[in-house]
C-alpha positions in Angstrom: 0.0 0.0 0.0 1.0 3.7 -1.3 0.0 5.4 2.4 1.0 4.9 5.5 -1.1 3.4 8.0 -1.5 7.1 9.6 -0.2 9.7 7.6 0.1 13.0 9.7 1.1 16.0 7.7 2.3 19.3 8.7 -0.8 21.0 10.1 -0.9 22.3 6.6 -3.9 24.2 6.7 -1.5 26.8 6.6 0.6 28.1 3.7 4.4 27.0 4.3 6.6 29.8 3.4 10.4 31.0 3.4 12.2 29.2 5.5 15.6 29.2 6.2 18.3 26.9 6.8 20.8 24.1 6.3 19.6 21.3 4.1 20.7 17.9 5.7 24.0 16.2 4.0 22.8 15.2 0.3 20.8 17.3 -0.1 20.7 19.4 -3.5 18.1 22.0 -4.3 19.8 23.2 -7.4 20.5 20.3 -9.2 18.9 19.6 -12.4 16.1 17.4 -13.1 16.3 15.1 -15.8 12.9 14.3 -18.2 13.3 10.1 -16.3 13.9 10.9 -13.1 10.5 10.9 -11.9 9.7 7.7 -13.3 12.9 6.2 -12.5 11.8 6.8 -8.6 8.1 6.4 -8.8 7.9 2.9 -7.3 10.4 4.1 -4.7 8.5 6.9 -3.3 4.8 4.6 -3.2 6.6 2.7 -1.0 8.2 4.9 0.7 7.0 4.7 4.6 9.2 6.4 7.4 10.6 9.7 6.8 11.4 13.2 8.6 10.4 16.3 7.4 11.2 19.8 8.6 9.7 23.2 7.3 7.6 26.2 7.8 3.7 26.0 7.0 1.8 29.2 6.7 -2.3 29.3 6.8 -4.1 32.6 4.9 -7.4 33.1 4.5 -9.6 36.4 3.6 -9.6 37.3 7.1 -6.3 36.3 8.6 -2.8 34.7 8.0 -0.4 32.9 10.2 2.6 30.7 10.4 4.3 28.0 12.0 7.4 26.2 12.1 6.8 22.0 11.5 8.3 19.0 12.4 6.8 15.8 11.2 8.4 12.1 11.9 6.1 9.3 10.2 6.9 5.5 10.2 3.9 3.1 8.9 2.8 2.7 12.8 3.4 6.0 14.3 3.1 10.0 13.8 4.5 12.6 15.1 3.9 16.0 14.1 5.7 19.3 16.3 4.2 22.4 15.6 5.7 26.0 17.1 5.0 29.6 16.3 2.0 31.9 16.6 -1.0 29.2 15.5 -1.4 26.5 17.3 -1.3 28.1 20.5 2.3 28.0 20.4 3.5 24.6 20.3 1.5 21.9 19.5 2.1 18.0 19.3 0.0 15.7 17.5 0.7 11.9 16.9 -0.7 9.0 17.5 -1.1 4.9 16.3 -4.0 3.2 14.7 -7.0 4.1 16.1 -5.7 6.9 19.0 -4.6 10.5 18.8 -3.6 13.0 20.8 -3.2 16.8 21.0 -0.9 18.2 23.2 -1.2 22.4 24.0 -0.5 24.5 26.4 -4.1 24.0 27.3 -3.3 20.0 27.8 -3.7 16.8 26.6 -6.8 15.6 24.5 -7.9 12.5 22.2 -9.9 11.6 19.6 -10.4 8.8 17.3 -9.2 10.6 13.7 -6.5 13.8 13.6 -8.7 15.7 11.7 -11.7 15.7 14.0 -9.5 16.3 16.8 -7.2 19.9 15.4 -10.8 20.4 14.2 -11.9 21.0 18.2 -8.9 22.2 19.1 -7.4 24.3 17.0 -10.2 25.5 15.0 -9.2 24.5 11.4 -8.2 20.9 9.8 -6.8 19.1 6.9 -7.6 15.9 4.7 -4.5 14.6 7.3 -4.4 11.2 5.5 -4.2 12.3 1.9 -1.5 14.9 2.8 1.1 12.3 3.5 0.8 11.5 -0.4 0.7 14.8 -1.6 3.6 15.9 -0.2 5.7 12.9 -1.9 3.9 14.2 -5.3 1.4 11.4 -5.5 -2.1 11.2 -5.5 -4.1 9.7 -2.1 -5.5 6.3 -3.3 -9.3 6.6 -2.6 -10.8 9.3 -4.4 -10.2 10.6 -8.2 -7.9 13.0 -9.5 -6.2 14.7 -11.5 -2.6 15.6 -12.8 -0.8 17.8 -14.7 2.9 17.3 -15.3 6.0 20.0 -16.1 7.8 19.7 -18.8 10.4 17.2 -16.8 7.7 14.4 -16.3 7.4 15.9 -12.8 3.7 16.4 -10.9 3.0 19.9 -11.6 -0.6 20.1 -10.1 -2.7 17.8 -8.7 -7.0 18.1 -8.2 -8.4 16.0 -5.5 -10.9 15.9 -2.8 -11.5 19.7 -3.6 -8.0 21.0 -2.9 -5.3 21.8 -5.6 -1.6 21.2 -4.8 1.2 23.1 -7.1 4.1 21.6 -7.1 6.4 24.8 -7.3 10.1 23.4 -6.5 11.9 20.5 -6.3 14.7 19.2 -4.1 17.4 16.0 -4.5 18.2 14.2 -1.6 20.9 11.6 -2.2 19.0 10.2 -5.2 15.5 11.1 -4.9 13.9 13.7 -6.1 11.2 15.3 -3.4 9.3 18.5 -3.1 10.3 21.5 -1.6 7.6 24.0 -1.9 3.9 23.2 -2.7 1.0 25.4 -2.8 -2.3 24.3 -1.6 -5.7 25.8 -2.0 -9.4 25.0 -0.7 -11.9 27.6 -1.6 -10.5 30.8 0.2 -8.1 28.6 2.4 -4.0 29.1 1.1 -1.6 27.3 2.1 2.0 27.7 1.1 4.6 24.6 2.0 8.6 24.9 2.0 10.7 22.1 3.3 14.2 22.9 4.4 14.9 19.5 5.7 13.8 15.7 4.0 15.2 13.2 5.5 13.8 9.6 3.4 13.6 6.2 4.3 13.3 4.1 1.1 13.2 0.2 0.2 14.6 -0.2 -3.3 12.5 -1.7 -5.4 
């Protein structure tokens, strides 16, 4: 199977932009993309299921916009997602296994049975949490249709599902996989920008 068992995604409903900082050892933004790499490493990245992720994600909507700093460790069993800045109240933690999650704010600890219910009641805004952890690899979530446009390199370009639309706007090599660095997001009035300083893959060669 493509997704994880729970794939938690940066609290995304916000827009991830600029961030600074050092890309981890083998790690190439500028390198060119050939027109096969993507489908060289497709069947890599489906299976790809543990991975650490580090960025900024920014939320704007007509009547506000914030920011937050992310931190997201996934393995097929187990999420965790760090969030710290101005939403979230601050610094948030979400993760959980099959079947249990858990917020954790300054306000305390709470549960429910699905992530997006629960930042829902908490935090005042969610996310399709599941497909995200697709998306963000450039693939398409398995259960509903879609669509995809690709860049002139074979790469996604923009995807169409579930009502949002993800732009694929940059692209960075770590080691030899090519992963995105900054996606743009949009549900009705809701923007969200992601940029990723920091990917950090686990891969089984096919």
């Amino acid at each position: 199977m493509r997704r994880p068992t729970l794939t938690l995604l940066p609290g995304l409903a916000l827009a991830l932009l600029l961030l600074g900082g050092c890309a981890t050892r083998g790690q190439s933004p500028d390198a060119p993309r050939a027109a096969d790499d993507w489908q060289a490493q497709k069947t890599r990245l489906e299976a790809m299921q543990t991975w650490e992720l580090t960025g900024k994600a920014g939320l704007r909507t007509p009547e506000d916009s914030t920011s937050a700093n992310l931190d997201w460790n996934q393995t097929p069993y187990h999420f965790r997602l760090l969030l710290s800045g101005p939403f979230g109240s601050g610094r948030s933690v979400l993760e959980g296994r099959e079947g249990r999650v858990s917020l954790t704010t300054g306000a305390g600890r709470f549960e429910a049975e699905s992530p997006e219910a629960l930042m829902n009641q908490r935090l005042g805004w969610s996310l399709p949490v599941a497909a995200l952890g697709d998306w963000v690899r450039g693939l398409p979530a398995d259960d509903s249709p879609h669509r995809m446009s690709r860049d002139a390199r074979g790469f996604p370009a923009r995807l169409e599902q579930d009502g949002w639309t993800i732009d694929y706007q940059d692209w960075m090599r770590v080691e030899d996989l090519w992963l995105p660095r900054r996606m743009k997001m949009q549900y009705g009035e809701l923007n969200v920008t992601l940029v990723v300083t920091r990917w950090q893959p686990e891969t089984t060669d096919a």
